[in-house]
Backbone as JSON, one array per atom type, in Angstrom:
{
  "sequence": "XXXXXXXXXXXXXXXXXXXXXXXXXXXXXXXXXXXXXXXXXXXXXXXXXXXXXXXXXXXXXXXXXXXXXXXXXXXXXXXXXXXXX",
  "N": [[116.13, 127.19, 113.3], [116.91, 126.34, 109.91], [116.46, 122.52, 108.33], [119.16, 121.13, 107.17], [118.85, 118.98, 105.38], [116.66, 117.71, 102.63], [113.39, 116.66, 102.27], [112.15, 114.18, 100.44], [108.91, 113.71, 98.53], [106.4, 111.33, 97.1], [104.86, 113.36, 94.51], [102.21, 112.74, 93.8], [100.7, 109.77, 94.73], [99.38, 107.88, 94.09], [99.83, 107.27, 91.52], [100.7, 104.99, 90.06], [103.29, 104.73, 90.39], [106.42, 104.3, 91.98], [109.49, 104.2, 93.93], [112.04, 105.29, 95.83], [111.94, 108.37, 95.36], [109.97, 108.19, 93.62], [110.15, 107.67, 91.01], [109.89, 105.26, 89.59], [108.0, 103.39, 87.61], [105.61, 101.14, 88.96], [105.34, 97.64, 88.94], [104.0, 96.13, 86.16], [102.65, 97.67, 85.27], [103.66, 100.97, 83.42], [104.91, 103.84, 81.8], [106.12, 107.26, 82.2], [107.38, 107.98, 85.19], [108.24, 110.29, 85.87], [107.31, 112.02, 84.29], [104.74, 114.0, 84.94], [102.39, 114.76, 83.29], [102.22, 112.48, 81.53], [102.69, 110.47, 83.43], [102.37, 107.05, 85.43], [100.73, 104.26, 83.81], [98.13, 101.18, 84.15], [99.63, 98.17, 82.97], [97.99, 96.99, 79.65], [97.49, 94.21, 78.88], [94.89, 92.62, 78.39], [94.12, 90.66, 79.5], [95.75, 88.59, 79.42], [98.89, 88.8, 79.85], [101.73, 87.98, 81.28], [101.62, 87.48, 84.59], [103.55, 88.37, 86.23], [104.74, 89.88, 85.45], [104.24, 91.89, 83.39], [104.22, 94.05, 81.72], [106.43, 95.67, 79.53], [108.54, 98.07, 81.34], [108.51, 100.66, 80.45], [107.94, 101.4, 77.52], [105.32, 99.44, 77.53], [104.03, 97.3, 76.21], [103.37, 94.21, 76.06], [104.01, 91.54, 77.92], [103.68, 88.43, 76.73], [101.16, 85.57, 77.33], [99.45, 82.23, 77.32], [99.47, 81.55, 74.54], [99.11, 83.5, 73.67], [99.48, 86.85, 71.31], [101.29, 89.84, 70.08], [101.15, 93.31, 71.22], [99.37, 94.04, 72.95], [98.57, 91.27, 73.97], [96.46, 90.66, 71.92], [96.05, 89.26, 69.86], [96.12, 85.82, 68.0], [98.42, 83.47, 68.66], [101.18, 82.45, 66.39], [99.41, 79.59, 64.23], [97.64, 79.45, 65.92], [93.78, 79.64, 66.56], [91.1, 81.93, 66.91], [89.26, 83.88, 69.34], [91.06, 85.71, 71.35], [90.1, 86.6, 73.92]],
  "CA": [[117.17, 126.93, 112.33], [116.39, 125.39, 109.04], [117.25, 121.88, 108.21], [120.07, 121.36, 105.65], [118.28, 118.18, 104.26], [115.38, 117.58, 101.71], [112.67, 115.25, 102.29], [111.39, 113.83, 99.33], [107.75, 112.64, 98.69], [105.98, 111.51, 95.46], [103.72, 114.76, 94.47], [101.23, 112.11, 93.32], [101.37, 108.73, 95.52], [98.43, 107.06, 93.68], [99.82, 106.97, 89.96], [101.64, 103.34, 90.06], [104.5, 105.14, 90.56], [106.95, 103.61, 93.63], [110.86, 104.3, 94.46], [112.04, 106.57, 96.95], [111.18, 109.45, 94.88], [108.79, 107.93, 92.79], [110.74, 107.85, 89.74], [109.86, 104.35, 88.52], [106.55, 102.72, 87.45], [105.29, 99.99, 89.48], [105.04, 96.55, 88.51], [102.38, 96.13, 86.02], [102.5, 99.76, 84.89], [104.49, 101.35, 82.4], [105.1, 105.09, 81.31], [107.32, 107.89, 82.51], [107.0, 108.44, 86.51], [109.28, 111.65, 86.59], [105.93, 113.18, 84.1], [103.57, 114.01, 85.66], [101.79, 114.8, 82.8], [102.01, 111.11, 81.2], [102.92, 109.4, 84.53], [102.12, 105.68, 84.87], [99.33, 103.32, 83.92], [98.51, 99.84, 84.56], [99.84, 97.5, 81.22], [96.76, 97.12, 79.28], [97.3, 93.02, 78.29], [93.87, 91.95, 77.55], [94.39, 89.29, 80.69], [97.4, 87.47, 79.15], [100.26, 89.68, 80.24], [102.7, 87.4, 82.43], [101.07, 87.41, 85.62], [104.57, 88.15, 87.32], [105.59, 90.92, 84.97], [102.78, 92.23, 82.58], [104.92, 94.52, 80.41], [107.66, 96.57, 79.51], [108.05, 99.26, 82.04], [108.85, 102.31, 79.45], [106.88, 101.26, 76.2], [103.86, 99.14, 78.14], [104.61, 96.56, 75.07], [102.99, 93.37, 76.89], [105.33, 89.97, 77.79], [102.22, 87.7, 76.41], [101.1, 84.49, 77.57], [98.3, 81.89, 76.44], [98.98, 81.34, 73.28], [98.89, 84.53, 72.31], [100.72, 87.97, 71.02], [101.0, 91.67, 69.86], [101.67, 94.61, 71.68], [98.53, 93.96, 74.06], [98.36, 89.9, 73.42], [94.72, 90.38, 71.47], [95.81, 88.38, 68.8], [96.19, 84.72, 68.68], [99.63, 83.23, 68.16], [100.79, 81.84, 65.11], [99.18, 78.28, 64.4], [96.46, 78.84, 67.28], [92.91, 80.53, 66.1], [89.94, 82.26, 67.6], [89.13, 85.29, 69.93], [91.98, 85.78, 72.45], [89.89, 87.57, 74.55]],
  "C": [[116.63, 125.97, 111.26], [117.0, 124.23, 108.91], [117.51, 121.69, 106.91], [119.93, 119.81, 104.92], [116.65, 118.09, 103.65], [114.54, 116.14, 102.03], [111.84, 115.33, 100.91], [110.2, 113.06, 99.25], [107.18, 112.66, 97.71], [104.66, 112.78, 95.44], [102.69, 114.11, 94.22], [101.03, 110.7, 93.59], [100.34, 107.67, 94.65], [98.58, 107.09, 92.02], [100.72, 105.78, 89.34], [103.12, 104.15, 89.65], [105.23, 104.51, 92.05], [108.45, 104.15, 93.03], [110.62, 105.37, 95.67], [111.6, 107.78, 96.67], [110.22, 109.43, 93.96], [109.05, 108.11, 90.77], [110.62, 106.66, 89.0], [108.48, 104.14, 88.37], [106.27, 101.57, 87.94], [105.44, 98.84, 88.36], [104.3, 96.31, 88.14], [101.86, 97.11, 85.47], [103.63, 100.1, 83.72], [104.2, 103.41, 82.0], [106.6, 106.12, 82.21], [106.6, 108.18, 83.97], [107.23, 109.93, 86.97], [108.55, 112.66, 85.41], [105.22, 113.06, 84.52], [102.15, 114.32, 84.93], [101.27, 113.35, 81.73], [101.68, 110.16, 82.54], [103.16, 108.16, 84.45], [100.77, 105.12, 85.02], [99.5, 102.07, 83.62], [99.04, 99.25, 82.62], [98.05, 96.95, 80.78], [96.7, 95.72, 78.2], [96.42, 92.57, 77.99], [93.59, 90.37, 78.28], [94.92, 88.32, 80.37], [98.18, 87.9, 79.14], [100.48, 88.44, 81.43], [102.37, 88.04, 83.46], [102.32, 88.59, 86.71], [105.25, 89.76, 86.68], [104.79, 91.38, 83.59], [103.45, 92.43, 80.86], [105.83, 95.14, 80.84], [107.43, 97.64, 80.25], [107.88, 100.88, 81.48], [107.65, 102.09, 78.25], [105.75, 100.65, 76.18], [103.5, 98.01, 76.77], [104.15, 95.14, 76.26], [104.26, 91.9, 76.71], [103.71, 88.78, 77.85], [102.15, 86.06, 77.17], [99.54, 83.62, 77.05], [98.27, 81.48, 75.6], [98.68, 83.07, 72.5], [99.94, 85.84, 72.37], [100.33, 89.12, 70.38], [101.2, 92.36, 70.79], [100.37, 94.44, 73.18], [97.84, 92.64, 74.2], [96.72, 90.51, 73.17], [94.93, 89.9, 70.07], [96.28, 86.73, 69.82], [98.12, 84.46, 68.04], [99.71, 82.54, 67.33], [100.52, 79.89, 65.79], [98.38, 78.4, 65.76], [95.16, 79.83, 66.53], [91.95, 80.7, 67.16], [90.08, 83.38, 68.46], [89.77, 85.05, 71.12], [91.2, 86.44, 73.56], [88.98, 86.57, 75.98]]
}
């Protein structure tokens, strides 16, 4: 007899994807989980993304720290100079 529930498992367990069905992007990650053709990848801060929370989980838009800022902190912030990197 078949059974009349669904087990769900991510089709792809190693793409920083996590929930029960693998529908969000880890911590640290950002993109769409539920493509499989984007998926998710890690945030790409430049090693001043907030330790605790990198970036935005949809747009991968970094939460900066350091002294510095932009979209992947690799600038410096205003009133600080030199190579953020």
């Amino acid at each position: 007899m078949a059974s009349q529930f669904t087990v769900y498992q991510p089709s792809k367990p190693s793409t920083y994807s996590t929930g029960t069905h693998c529908e969000r992007c880890e911590l640290n990650s950002y993109g769409d989980a539920t493509n499989y053709t984007v998926g998710c990848i890690p945030c790409e801060c430049n090693n001043h993304g907030d330790p605790l929370h990198q970036c935005d989980s949809v747009t991968g838009v970094c939460y900066c720290i350091d002294r510095t800022t932009g979209p992947t902190c690799s600038q410096c912030a205003a009133g600080y100079f030199g190579d953020p990197r």
